[in-house]
N, C-alpha and C positions, 0 to 999 in steps of 0.2 A: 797482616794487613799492609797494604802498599802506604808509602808517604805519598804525598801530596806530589813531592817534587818529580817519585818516579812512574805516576800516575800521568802526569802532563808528558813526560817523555814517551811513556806508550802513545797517546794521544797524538804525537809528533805535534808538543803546542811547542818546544823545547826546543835550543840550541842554536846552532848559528843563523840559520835562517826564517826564525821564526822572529816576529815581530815583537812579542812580549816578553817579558822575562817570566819566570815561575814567580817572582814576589807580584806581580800583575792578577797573574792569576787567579793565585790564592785568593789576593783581593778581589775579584768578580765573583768566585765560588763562595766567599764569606756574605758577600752585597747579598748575591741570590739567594741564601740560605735565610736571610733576613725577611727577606720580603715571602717568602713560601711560609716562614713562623707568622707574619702577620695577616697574611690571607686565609689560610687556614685555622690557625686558633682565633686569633683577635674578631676575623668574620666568619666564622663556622659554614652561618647557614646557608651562605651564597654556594657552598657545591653538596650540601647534606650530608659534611661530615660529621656532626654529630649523631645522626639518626644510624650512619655507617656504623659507627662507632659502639650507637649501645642495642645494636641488634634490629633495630626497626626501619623501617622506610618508607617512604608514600606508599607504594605497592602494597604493600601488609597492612596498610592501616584499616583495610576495610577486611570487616570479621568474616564477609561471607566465603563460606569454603568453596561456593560454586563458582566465584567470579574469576573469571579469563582474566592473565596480564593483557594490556591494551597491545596493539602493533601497529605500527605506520603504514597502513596499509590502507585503502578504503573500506569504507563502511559495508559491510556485509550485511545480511538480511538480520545476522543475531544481535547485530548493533544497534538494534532503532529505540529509541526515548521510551520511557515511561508514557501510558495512557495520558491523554489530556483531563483534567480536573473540570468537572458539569462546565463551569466557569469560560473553560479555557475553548478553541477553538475546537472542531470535529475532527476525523480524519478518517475516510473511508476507501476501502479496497472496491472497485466496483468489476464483477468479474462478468461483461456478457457472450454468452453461451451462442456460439456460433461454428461454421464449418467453415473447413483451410479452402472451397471450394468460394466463397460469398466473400469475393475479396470488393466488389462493388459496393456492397451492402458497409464493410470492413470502411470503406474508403467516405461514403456519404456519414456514416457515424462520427469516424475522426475529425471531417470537418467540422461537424455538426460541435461539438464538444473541446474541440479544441477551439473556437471560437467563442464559445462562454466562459469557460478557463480567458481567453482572451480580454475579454468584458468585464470578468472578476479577478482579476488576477491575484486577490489575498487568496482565492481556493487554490491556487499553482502549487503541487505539493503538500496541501491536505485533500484533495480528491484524485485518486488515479484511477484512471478507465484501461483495463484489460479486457484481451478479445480470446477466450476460454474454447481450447475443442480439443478433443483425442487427440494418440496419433496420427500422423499423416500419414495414408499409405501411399496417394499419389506421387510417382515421382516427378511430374509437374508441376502440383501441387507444394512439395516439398523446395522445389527451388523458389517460385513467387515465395511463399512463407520464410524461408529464410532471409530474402533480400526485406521483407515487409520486418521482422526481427532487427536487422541489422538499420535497416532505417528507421524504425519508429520502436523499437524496444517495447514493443504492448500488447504480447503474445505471449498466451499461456499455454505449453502444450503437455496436457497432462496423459502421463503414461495407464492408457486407458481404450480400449475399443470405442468409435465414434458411438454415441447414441447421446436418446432424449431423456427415459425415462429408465433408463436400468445401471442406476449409480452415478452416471458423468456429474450429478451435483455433489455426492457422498464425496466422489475423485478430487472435487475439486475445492472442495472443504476441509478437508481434511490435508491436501497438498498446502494449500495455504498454510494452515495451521503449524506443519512443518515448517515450510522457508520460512517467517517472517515473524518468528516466535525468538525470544530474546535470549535463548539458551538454548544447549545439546543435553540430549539425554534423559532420566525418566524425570517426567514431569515440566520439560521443557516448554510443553504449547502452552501449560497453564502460566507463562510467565505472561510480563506485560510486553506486548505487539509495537510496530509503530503505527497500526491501525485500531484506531475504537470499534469500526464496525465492516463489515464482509457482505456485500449484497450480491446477489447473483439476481442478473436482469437478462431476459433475453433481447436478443438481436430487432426485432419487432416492436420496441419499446423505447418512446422518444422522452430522454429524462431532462429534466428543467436544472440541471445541477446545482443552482443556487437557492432554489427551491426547497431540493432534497436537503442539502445541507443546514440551511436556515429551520427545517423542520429536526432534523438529527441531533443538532446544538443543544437542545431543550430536554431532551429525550433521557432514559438512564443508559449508560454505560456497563453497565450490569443486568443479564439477565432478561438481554432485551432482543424480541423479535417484533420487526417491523414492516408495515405494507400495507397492501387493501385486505380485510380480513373475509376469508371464504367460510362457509356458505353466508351470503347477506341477506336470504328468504330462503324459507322451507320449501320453495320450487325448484331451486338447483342445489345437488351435489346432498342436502339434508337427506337423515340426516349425520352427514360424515362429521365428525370430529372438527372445529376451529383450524385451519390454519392460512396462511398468508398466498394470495396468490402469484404464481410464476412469473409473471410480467415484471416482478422484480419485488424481493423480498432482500430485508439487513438483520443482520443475527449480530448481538454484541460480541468481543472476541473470547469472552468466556466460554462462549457458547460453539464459535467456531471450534475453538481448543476440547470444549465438551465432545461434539461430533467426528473429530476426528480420532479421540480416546474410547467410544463408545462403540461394546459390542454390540448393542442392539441397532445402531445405525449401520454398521460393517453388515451384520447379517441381512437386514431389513433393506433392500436397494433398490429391487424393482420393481415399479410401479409409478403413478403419476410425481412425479418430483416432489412438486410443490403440498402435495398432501402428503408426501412420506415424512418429507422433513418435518412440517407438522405433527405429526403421528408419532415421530421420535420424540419430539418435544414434549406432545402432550401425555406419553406413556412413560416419560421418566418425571413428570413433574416439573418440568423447564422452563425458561420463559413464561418468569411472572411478570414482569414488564413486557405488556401488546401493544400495538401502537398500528390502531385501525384509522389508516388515512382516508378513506370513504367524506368526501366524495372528489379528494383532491386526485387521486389517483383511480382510473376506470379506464376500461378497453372505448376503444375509435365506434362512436353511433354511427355512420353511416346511413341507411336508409334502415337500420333495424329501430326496434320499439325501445323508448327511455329502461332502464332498471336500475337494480344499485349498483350495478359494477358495469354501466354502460349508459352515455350519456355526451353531451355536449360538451365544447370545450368549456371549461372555465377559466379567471383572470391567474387565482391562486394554484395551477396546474402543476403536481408534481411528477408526474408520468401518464401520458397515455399508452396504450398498447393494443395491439392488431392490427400495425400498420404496415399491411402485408407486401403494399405494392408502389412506385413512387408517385400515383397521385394522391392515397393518402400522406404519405410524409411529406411533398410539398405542400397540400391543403393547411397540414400540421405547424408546418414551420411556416407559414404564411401567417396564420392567425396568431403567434407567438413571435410575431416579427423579427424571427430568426434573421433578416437582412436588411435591417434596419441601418447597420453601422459599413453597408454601402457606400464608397467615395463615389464622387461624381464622374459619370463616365465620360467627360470632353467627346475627343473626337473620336477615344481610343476602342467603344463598345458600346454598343445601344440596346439597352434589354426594358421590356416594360414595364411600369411601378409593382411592385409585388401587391398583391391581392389585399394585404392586411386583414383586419378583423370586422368583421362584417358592420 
């Protein structure tokens, strides 16, 4: 082992031209060694050498064998928090089912909804609005949709032939259920989400998001499927099986994670959506928690006859649906004074008071 003295001379701290002598030295390398014994023994914990020491670490302390070391990296889809407690606020994935084609439709929505988000803003990040379809085969198509991606990040596009009723809701429940599931591998969906609930609503369907949410809040978290409950008279659809219909139905994420595991929903895909999904449900025993919003949610009366799933607006409105064309959705958003939070137009715009509610 070298001395001290011919330690410093490797080091060229040594000799005629160095500034210190080797008795200098020594005495720095003693200082240092002082202070390295006090930082480390006398306060251990400030860099966890002791945990070094007898085998343990933060990292280990948690038993579970499945859980990932953290990485500095952003949050990825397996990242998201444990479910909220009944208690606690909601958190809903809302996926509506439209074409890479209805980018007007795509563009009146956005506004529509990002302007109650706007209003509400504690929902900013417990309610996200995705806009759900196939592939895109158009290469037209395909450019709008990526730049609408790259600007608005709210596009789903599931690897899937475009359609209505031959699986695109199976596709896209089950895709969910992958990305945004807290783990990899078997039995991953079944972990906790950072969504409580998955609705799929179609494009035709004007949601009141504070509404929805305010009714969700209350709701179980388990086991639960929710919306306007079909058939509501033995005149239509009776008599088919219970289930929630298309204008937009929430399945709790147990239940997403159930459908996306479940051979009988893989097998069973086409047919009218909204009664298959039902039919999974109601053929496995699922969805013991219903949650019939009747009569907060009904399709656009129009000049047709009152029933239970069609009717007039009301104050406590949590979705209409069959608002096929824009004078219904303006009608719509007039009477729910969707432009109420209008600034005054001076000199800059002159448009006429909005219709309001009758």
């Amino acid at each position: 082992m070298s001395s001290p003295s011919s330690l410093f001379k490797q080091l060229g701290l040594t000799g005629a031209g160095s500034p210190l002598s080797g008795r200098h030295l020594l005495l720095i390398l003693l200082a240092a060694g002082f202070l390295a014994l006090t930082v480390f023994v006398v306060h251990p914990n400030e860099f966890r050498i002791q945990a070094f020491f007898s085998g343990s670490s933060c990292a280990r302390r948690n038993t579970n064998t499945d859980a990932k070391p953290s990485i500095s990296a952003p949050l990825s889809h397996a990242a998201a928090p444990a479910p909220a407690a009944p208690g606690d606020d909601v958190r809903i994935l809302i996926g509506i089912q439209t074409l890479p084609s209805k980018r007007e439709r795509r563009y009146l929505l956005r506004t529509v909804y990002s302007l109650q988000l706007r209003e509400h803003p504690s929902l900013a990040g417990r309610v996200d609005v995705r806009f759900v379809f196939c592939n895109v085969t158009s290469p037209d198509d395909a450019v709008f949709v990526a730049l609408e991606i790259m600007l608005h990040g709210d596009i789903i596009v599931l690897d899937c032939a475009e359609n209505m009723d031959n699986g695109k809701t199976y596709t896209f429940f089950s895709t969910v259920a992958r990305a945004f599931s807290s783990g990899s591998g078997a039995g991953a969906t079944t972990r906790p989400s950072r969504y409580d609930y998955v609705m799929k609503a179609d494009d035709d369907t004007y949601l009141r998001l504070p509404a929805l949410a305010a009714s969700l809040r209350g709701a179980s978290r388990v086991d639960a499927y929710y919306g306007l409950q079909m058939p509501c008279d033995r005149e239509n659809f009776y008599p088919f099986p219970p289930f929630m219909s298309g204008m937009g139905y929430a399945l709790s994420w147990d239940l997403v994670a159930w459908v996306a595991s479940s051979d009988l929903a893989r097998r069973e895909q086409d047919g009218p959506e909204d009664m298959w999904t039902g039919r999974w449900l109601n053929v496995a025993g699922k969805a013991r928690n219903r949650y019939d919003n009747a009569p907060r949610m009904y399709n656009y009366k129009g000049s047709s006859p009152d029933s239970c799933f069609r009717h007039g607006f009301v104050p406590d409105t949590i979705a209409v649906h069959m608002l096929k064309d824009d004078a219904r959705w303006a009608e719509t958003l007039a009477y729910f004074n969707a432009t109420a939070g209008l600034p005054s137009s001076g000199m800059l715009y002159h448009l006429p008071p909005p219709a309001g509610r009758p």
